[in-house]
C-alpha positions, 0 to 999 in steps of 0.5 A: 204264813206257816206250813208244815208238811208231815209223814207220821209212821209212814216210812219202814226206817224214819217214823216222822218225816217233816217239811216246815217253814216259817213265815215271819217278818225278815226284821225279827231276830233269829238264830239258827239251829243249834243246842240252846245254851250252847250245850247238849245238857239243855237238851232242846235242839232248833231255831231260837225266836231271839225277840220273844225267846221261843220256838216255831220247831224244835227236838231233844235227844230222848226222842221228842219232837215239838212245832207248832203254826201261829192262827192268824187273828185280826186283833192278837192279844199283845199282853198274851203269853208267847206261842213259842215257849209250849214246844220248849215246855214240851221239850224240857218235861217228862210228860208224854205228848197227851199228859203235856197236851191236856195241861196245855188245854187248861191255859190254852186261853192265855195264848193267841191262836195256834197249832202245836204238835207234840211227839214221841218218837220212842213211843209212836205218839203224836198229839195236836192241839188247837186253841182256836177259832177262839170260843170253841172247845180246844181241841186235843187228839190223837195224830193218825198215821198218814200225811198230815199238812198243819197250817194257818187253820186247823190240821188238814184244813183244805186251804189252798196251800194245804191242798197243794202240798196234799195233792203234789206228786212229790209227796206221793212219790216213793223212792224207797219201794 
C-alpha cells in the first residue's frame, strides 16, 4: 500500500519535506525519475507509470508539487479513467492547487478511489482531495501546516502505518535546532 510522509511549512528553509513509496506489483512497468519527454520544456519531473502513463509523484520547475495514494476497492472500476494522469494535469496547468482541486471534484466520480495532494510552494498552498468512501461528498480542503501522513484512507486516518510513522521519533527529531 502507498504512504507518504509529509512536513508542510514546518522547517525554516524547505517548505515541503516529503517521504513517499509506492506499493505497486513489481511486474508493472516504470521509469524513473527524469523530465517526461526528455526535456525540461515538458516541465513535469517524477517517475512514469509506462502501463497507464501516469504518476504516483511528481513536480515542475515553477514550483509545484503533485502525489497522490490509490484507496484500495474490492471491485475497482476497470473502464475508470487513470489515477495518475491528475498529478500530471495538476502539473501541465496554470491553475492554483484549489482552482485545479474544485474542477477535479466535478469528475472525481469518473476515477477509482484516491488521495491527491496538490501544491504550490511559491505561494504556500496545499490541497487535499478525496473522492472516496464511494457515496460521500468529495472532500477539498485546505492542508494545515504540521506533519501529515496520507495513505490507503483518508489524510491522517489512524491506520496502523499512519500511526507508526505519526508516532516515530524520527520524525520528530530535529536535527536543524
Amino acid at each position: 500500500m502507498c504512504i507518504a510522509a509529509f512536513l508542510w511549512q514546518g522547517h525554516p528553509l524547505y517548505p515541503l519535506l516529503l517521504l513517499h513509496n509506492r506499493d505497486e506489483y513489481h511486474s508493472r512497468p516504470t521509469r524513473p525519475v527524469e523530465w517526461w519527454g526528455g526535456s525540461e520544456e515538458m516541465d513535469v519531473l517524477g517517475g512514469r507509470d509506462d502501463m497507464a502513463g501516469g504518476t504516483w509523484l511528481a513536480c515542475s520547475r515553477g514550483g509545484k508539487v503533485a502525489f497522490l495514494t490509490n484507496v484500495l476497492e474490492l471491485h475497482p472500476d476497470p473502464d475508470a479513467k487513470t489515477r495518475g494522469e491528475l498529478p500530471v494535469l495538476f502539473l501541465q496547468s496554470c491553475k492554483s492547487p484549489r482552482e485545479f482541486a474544485e474542477g477535479v471534484a466535478k469528475e472525481a466520480h469518473l476515477y477509482n478511489g484516491f488521495n491527491l495532494i496538490l501544491s504550490d510552494i511559491s505561494s504556500n498552498t496545499m490541497m487535499y482531495i478525496s473522492n472516496r468512501p464511494e457515496g460521500d461528498a468529495v472532500v477539498v480542503r485546505d492542508v494545515s501546516p504540521g506533519l501529515h501522513v496520507l495513505s490507503n484512507e483518508k489524510l491522517d486516518s489512524p491506520w496502523p502505518k499512519v500511526l507508526f510513522f505519526l508516532l516515530s521519533p524520527l520524525l520528530h527529531s530535529s536535527p536543524w535546532d
